[in-house]
C-alpha positions as CSV (number, residue, x, y, z in Angstrom):
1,X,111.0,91.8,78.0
2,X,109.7,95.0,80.0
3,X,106.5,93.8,79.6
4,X,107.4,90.9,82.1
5,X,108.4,93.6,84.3
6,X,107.1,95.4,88.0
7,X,106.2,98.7,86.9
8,X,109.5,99.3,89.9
9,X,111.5,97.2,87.2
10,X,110.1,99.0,84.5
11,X,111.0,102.2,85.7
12,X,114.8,101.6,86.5
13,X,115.2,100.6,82.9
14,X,114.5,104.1,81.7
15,X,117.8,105.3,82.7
16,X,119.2,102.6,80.0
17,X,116.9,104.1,77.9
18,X,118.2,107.9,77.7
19,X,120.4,107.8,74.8
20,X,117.3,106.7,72.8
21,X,115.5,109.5,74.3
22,X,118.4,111.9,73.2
23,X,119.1,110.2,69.6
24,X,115.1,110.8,68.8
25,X,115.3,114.7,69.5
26,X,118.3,114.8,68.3
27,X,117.3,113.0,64.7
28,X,114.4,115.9,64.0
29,X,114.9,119.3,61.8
30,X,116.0,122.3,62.6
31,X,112.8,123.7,62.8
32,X,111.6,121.7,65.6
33,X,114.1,122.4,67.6
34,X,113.6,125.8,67.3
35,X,110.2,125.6,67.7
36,X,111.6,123.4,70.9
37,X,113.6,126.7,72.3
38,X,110.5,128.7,72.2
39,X,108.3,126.4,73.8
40,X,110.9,125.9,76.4
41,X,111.6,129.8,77.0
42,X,107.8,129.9,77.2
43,X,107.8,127.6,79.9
44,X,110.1,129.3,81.5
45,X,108.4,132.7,81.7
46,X,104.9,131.9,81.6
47,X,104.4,128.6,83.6
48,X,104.7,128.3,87.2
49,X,103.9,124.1,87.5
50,X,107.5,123.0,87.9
51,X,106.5,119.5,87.4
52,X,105.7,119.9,83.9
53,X,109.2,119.1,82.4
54,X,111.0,119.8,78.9
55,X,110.6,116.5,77.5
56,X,107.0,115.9,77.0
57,X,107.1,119.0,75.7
58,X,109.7,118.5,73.5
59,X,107.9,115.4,72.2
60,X,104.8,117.9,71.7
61,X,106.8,119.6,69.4
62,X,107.9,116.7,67.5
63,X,104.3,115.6,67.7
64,X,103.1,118.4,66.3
65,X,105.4,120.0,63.7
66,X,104.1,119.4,60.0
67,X,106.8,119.8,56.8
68,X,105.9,123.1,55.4
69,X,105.0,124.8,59.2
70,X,106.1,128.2,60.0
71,X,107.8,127.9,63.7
72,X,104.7,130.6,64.7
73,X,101.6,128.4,63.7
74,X,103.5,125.5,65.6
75,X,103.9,127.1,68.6
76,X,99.8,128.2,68.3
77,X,99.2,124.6,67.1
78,X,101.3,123.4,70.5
79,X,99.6,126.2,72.9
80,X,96.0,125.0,71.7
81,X,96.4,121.5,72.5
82,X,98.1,122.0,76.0
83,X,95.2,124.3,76.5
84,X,93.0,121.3,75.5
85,X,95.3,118.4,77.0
86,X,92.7,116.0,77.1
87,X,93.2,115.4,73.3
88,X,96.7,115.0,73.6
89,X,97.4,111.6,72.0
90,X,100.8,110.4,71.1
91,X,102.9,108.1,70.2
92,X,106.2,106.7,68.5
93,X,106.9,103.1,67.0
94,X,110.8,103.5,66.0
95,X,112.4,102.1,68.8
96,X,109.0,98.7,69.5
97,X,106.3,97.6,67.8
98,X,103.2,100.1,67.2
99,X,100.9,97.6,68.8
100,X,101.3,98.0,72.1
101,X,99.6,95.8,74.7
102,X,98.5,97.4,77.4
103,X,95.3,99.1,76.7
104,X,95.3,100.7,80.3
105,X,98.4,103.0,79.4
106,X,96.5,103.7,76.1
107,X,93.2,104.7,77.9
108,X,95.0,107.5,79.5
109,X,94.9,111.2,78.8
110,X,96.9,112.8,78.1
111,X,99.1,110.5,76.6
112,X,102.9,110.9,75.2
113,X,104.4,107.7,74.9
114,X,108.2,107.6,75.3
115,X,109.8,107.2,71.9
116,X,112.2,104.8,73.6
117,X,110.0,103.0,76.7
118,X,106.4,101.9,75.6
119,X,105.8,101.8,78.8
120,X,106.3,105.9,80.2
121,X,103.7,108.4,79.4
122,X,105.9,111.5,80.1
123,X,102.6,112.8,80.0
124,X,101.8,111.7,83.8
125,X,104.7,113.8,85.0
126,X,102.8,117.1,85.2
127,X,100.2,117.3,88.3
128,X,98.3,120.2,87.6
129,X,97.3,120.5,84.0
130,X,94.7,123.4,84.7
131,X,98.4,125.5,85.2
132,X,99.2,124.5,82.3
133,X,96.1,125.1,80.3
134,X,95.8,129.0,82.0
135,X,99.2,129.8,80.9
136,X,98.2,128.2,77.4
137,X,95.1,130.2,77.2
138,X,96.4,133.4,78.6
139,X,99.3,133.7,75.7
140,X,96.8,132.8,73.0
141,X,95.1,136.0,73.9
142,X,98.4,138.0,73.2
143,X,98.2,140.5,70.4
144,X,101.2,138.1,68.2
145,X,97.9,135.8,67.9
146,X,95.2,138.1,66.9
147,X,96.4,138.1,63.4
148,X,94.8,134.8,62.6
């Protein structure tokens, strides 16, 4: 049905759509949420681009977490692809269908896909990625990641 939609339309659904949004963070393990809090307190010390917001990066975290991952080598594995955001390419099918029809939302990078709207790359939220990617870079200098 939002396919049908005005982007306009489309984009006043998403308020309908937050207790999905809350339900698939809430769903994951322990882990990534901690790993979650850390990328979050990072943010808050170490990047200055206040329109980067938690939740892409909390679905960067989901995105990235693997079973068997120390919280350390996920927060290096998150660092290293906002530091290379152009690769960032995600997305959910738990709440519509994998095949999604509108190849010009799946062109775009960086791309994470709402977990509840097919149609919202948080992504796009952030304006100035090259923030981002200094902040990235300058704390995967720090002596903690030296030991790899």
């Amino acid at each position: 049905m939002m396919g049908r939609m005005s982007r306009s339309a489309r984009e006043n659904c998403s308020a309908a759509l937050v207790e999905l949004q809350v339900a698939f963070v809430k769903k994951q393990p322990a882990e990534v949420k901690n790993l979650i809090r850390l990328v979050k307190m990072w943010k808050a010390s170490c990047v200055w681009e206040p329109s980067l917001t938690s939740y892409p990066l909390e679905l960067l975290c989901i995105h990235t977490w693997r079973p068997h991952m120390s919280v350390a080598d996920a927060f290096e594995a998150v660092l290293r692809k906002l530091s290379d955001y152009r690769s960032i390419y995600t997305y959910w099918s738990d709440n519509y269908t994998a095949v999604i029809d509108h190849e010009e939302m799946l062109s775009k990078r960086p791309l994470i896909l709402d977990p509840a709207n097919p149609y919202n790359n948080v992504a796009d939220r952030c304006r100035d990625w090259d923030a981002v990617v200094e902040a990235a870079e300058e704390t995967l200098q720090k002596p903690f990641f030296s030991r790899y």
